[in-house]
N, C-alpha and C positions, 0 to 999 in steps of 0.2 A: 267507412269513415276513417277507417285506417289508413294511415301511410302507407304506398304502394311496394316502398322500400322494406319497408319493416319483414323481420323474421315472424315466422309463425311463434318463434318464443317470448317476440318483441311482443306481438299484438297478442297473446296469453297474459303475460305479465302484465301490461297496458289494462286488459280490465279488468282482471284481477285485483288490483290496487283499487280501480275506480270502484268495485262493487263495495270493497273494505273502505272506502271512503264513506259511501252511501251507508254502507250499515253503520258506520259510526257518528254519522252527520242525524241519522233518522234515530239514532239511539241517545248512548251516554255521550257521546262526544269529546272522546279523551282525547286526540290532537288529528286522529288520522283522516277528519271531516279540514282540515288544514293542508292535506296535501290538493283539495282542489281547486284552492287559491295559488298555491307554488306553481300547481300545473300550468293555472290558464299561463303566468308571467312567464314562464318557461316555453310556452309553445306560441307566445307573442313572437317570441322572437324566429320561430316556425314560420309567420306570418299568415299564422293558424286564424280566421275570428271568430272571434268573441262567440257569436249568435253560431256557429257550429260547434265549438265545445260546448255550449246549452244543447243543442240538438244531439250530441251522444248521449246524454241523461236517459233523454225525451227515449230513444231508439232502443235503448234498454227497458225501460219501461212497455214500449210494447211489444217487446221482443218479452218479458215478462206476461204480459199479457195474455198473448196467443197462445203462451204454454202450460198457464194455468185454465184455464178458455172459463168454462161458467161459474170456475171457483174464483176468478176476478170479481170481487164484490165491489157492491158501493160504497165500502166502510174501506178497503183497499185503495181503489179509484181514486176517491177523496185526500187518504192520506199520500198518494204519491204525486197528484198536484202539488198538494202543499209543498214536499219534498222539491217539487222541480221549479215552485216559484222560488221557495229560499235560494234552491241553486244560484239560478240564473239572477237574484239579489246579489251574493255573493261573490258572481262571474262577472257580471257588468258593475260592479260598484264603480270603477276603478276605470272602463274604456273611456272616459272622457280625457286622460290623462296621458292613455297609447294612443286616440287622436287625433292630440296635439303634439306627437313627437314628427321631429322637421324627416 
C-alpha cells in the first residue's frame, strides 16, 4: 500500500505516525488523531483515493489481528470497527468537494 518510490525510512516513518494517529484518535485525542485529516488532503494531491487511505486502517487492523491470533477478542474486534467507521467518517467527510474539482 506504499508508494513504490518510497525509502524504507519513508514507509517506517509513514506508519509510524499513522499508528500515533490511531492511538491518539482511539484515546485522549490531543491533536495527533488530526494528522489523518491533513494526510488524506496531502495525498489528494498524490491522486491517492479516498477508499484506499480507508483501506490502510482496515490493513493494519488485520495485520493486528493475525498477530495477536486468539487474543483478538470480541471486545477488541468491536472496538476497532468502531475505530475504522469514525476513520473512514473522517476520510470521506470532505470527497464530495475533491469530486468536484475540474
Amino acid at each position: 500500500m506504499f508508494r513504490s518510490e518510497g525509502s524504507e525510512p519513508v514507509k517506517g516513518a509513514m506508519l509510524q505516525l499513522t499508528i500515533e494517529a490511531i492511538l491518539d484518535f482511539a484515546g485522549e485525542r490531543r491533536g495527533h488523531f488530526r494528522l489523518i485529516e491533513s494526510e488524506v488532503f496531502s495525498h489528494d494531491a498524490y491522486g491517492t483515493p479516498r477508499e484506499l487511505f480507508v483501506a490502510f486502517f482496515a490493513v493494519i487492523a488485520d495485520c493486528l489481528r493475525d498477530v495477536l491470533g486468539e487474543q483478538w477478542s470480541a471486545e477488541i474486534d468491536a472496538a476497532w470497527h468502531k475505530l475504522l467507521r469514525d476513520i473512514e467518517a473522517i476520510v470521506l467527510q470532505r470527497k464530495h468537494l475533491v469530486d468536484e474539482r475540474p
